[in-house]
C-alpha positions as CSV (number, residue, x, y, z in Angstrom):
1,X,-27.8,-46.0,74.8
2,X,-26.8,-48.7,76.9
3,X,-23.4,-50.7,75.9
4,X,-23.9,-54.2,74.6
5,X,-23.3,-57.7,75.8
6,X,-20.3,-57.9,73.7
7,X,-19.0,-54.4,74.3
8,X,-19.4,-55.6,77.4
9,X,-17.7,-58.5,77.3
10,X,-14.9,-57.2,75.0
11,X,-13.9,-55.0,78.3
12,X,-14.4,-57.5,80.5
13,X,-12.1,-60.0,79.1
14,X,-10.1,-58.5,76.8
15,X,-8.3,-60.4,73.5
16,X,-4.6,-59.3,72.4
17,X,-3.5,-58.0,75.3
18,X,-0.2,-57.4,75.8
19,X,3.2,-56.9,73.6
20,X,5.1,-58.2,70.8
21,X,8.2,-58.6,71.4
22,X,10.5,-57.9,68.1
23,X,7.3,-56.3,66.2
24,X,7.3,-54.7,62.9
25,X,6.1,-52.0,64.0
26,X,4.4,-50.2,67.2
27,X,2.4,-46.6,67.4
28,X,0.5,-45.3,69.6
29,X,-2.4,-42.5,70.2
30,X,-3.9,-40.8,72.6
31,X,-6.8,-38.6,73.1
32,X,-6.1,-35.7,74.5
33,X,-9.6,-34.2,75.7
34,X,-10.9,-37.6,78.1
35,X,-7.0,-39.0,78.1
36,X,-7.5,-42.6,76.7
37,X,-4.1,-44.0,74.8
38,X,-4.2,-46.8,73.0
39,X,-0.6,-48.5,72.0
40,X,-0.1,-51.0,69.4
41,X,2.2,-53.8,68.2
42,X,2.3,-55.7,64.7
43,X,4.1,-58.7,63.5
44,X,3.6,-58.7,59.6
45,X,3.8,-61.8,57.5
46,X,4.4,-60.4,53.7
47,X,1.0,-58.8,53.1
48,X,-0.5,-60.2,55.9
49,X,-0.6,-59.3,59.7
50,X,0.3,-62.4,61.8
51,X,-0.3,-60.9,65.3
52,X,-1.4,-58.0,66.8
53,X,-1.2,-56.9,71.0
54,X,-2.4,-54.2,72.3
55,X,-2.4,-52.3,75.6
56,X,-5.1,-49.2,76.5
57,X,-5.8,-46.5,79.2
58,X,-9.1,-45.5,79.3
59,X,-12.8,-46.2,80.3
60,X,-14.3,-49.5,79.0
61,X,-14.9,-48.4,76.0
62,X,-11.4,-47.6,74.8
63,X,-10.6,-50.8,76.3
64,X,-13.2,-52.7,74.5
65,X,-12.6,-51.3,71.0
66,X,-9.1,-51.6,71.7
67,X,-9.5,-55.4,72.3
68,X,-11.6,-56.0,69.1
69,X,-9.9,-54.0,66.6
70,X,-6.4,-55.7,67.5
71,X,-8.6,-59.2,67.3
72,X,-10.0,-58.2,64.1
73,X,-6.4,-57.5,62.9
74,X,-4.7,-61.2,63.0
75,X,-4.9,-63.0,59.9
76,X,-5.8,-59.7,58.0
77,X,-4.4,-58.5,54.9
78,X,-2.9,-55.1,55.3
79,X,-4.7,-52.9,52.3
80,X,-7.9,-54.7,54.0
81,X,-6.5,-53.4,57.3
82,X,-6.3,-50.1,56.3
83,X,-9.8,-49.9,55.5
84,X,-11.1,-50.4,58.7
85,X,-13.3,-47.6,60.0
86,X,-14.5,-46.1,63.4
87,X,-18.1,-46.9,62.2
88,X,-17.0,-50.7,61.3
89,X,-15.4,-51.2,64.9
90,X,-18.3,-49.3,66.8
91,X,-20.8,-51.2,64.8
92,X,-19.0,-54.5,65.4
93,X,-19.8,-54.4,69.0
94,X,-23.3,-53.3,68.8
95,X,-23.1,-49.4,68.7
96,X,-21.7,-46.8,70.8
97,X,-23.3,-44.1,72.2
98,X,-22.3,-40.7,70.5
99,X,-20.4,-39.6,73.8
100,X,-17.8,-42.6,73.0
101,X,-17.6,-42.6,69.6
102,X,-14.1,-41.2,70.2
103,X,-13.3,-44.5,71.4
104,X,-13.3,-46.4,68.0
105,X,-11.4,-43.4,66.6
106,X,-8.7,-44.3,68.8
107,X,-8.4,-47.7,67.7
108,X,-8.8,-46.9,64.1
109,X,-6.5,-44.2,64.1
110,X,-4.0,-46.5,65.9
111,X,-4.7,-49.0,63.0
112,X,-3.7,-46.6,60.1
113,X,-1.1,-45.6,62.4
114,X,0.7,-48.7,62.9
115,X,0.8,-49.5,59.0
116,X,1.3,-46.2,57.3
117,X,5.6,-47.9,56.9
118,X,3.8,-51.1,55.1
């Protein structure tokens, strides 16, 4: 399987990227069998997340699901946030092939992460 235009894309120009100074709260997770670490920052409005940055190591992939699942974050309410599955993020940028599936884990798992406090 062959990654998408907007996989593609997503890891090619990247959305979110960066840090959040002051943030409600950070996490981060790594994997350690291929090595790709995701970190991420949240600014939280009441029941609401208001920003979101990120910054990842790892092949495009990472990068890419990194990018969408801290775009897809902004503006979301945080029992909605919670929710969010590898499968919804993987099929969100037109499949992954099984060998990077671990990729929308890591942003997922960075997700439930970052708002277990809220």
């Amino acid at each position: 399987m062959a990654y998408s235009e907007k996989l593609l894309d997503y890891f090619q120009n990247p959305r979110c990227v960066g840090e959040i100074p002051g943030a409600d709260a950070v996490a981060e997770v790594s994997n350690p069998i291929c090595g790709d670490v995701m970190k991420l920052w949240v600014k939280i409005d009441g029941r609401h997340i208001r920003d979101a940055k990120f910054k990842a190591q790892g092949c495009s992939a990472a990068i890419a699901t990194s990018s969408y699942a801290t775009e897809m974050l902004v503006g979301m309410e945080i029992d909605r946030a919670r929710l969010i599955t590898k499968e919804e993020i993987a099929d969100a940028l037109g499949g992954l092939p099984a060998s990077k599936i671990h990729c929308s884990v890591l942003a997922s798992d960075a997700i439930k992460q970052v708002l277990r406090e809220f």
